[in-house]
C-alpha positions in Angstrom: -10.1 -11.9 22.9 -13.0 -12.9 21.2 -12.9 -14.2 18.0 -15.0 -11.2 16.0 -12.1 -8.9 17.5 -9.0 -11.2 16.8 -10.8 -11.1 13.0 -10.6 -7.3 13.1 -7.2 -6.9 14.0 -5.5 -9.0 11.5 -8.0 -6.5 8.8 -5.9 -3.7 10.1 -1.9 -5.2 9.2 -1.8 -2.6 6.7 -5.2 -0.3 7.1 -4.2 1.9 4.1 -3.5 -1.2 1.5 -6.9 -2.8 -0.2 -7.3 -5.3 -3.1 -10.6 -4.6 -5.3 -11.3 -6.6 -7.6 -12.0 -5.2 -11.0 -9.4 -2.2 -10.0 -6.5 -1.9 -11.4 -6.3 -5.8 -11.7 -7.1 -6.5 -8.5 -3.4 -5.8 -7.2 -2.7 -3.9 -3.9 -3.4 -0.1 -4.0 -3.7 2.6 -1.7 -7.0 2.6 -0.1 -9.6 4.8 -1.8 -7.2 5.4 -4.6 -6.3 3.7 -7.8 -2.6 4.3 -7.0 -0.8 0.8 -7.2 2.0 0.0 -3.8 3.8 -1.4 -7.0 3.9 2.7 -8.2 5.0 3.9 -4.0 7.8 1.2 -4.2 9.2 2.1 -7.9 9.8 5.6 -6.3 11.1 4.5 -3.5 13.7 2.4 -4.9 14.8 5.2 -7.6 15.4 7.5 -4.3 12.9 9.2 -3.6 11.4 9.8 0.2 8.3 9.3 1.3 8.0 13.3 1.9 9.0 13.5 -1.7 6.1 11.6 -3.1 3.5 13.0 -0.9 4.8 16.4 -2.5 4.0 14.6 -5.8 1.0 13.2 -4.5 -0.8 15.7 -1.8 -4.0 13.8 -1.8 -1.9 11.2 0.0 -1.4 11.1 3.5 2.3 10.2 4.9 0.6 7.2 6.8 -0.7 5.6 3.7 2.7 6.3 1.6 4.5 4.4 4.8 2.0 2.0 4.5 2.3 0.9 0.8 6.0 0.8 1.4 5.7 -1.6 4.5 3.1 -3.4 2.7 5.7 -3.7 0.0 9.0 -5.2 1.9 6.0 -7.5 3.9 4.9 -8.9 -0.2 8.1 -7.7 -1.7 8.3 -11.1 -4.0 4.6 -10.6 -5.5 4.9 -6.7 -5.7 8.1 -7.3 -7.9 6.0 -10.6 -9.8 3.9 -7.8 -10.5 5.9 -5.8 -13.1 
């Protein structure tokens, strides 16, 4: 594998989690959104499923609410550092 390629795939662990700076503090959103993976965890922990928030949150796709969750249990000590 060249090295161009090995530099791609590690860009794509979570391909629906992004840090910009200047957005919403620079913490881990949902890509193309200003919805924080601290908000998808909150709701996840209080019980709801994922097909609960995308019903909350159509714009979302299921794959980026898994996402932010495995995002979230991959980070779990900085996502909570974050509250």
């Amino acid at each position: 594998m060249k090295r161009g390629q090995i530099k791609k795939a590690l860009k794509t662990e979570h391909p629906y989690v992004e840090r910009v700076p200047g957005v919403c503090g620079g913490v881990p959103i949902i890509k193309g959104t200003r919805i924080a993976v601290r908000l998808i965890a909150a709701l996840v922990k209080s019980g709801l499923t994922p097909e609960d928030i995308l019903r909350d949150y159509p714009h979302l796709s299921l794959a980026q609410i898994y996402d932010a969750v495995s995002f979230y249990f991959d980070h779990k000590e900085e996502i909570e550092g974050e509250v």
